[in-house]
N, C-alpha and C positions, 0 to 999 in steps of 0.2 A: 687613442693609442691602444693596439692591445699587447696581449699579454707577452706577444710573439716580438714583438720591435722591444719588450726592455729585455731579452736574453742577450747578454752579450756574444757575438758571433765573429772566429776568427776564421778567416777564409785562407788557408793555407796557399792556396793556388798563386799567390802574389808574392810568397814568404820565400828567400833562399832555402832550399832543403835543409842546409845545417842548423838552422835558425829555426826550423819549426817546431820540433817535439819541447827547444826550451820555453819557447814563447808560448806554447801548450799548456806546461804545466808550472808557467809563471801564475797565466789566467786559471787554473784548477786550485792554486794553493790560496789562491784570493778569493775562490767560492765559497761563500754564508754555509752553515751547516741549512740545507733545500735548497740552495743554489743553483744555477743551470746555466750553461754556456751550448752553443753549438758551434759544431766544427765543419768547415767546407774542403773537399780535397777535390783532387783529379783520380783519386785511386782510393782502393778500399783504403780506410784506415786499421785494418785489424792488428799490425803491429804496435801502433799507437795502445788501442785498448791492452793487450796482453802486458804492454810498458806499466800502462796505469795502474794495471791488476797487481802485478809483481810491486811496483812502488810504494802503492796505497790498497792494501789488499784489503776489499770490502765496504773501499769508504766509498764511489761513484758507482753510479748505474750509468750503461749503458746502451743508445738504443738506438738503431740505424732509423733514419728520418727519407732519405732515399738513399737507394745501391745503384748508383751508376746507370750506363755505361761513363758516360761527358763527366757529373757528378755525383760525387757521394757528398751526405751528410748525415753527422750524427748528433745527438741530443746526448750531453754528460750532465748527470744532474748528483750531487754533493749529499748524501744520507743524511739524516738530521741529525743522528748522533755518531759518533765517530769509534765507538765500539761496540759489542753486542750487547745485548739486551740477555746474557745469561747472566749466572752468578760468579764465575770465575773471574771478577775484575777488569775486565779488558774493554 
């Protein structure tokens, strides 16, 4: 098996619209600190990412996997620590 079949992977395209950004970031708040999910759409998801940014600002990477036209997919993967690496505490 490799490494590609244990990312858990939601494929929006099956999911009612209103149903999907929460089932999204059901499976985001369940990500291990290096975590990785991929996400399957019919359409960019770049509202998605911007949602993620404003929610969880700083804590996922994001990375387009393919841009369309039929499919997009993206690779969200969970930063190891959940604040920065200065010294301001955070």
């Amino acid at each position: 098996m490799s490494n590609s079949e244990n990312i858990p992977l939601i494929d929006v395209r099956t999911i009612a619209p209103p149903e999907r950004h929460p089932r999204i970031f059901g499976m985001l708040t369940a990500l291990a600190p290096g975590g990785m999910m991929h996400v399957a759409s019919d359409h960019d998801p770049r509202p998605l990412h911007y949602q993620i940014e404003t929610r969880y600002p700083e804590q996922f990477e994001w990375t387009y996997l393919e841009q369309g036209p039929a499919v997009w997919r993206v690779s969200i993967k969970r930063h190891d620590s959940s604040g920065c690496d200065c010294c301001c505490g955070h």
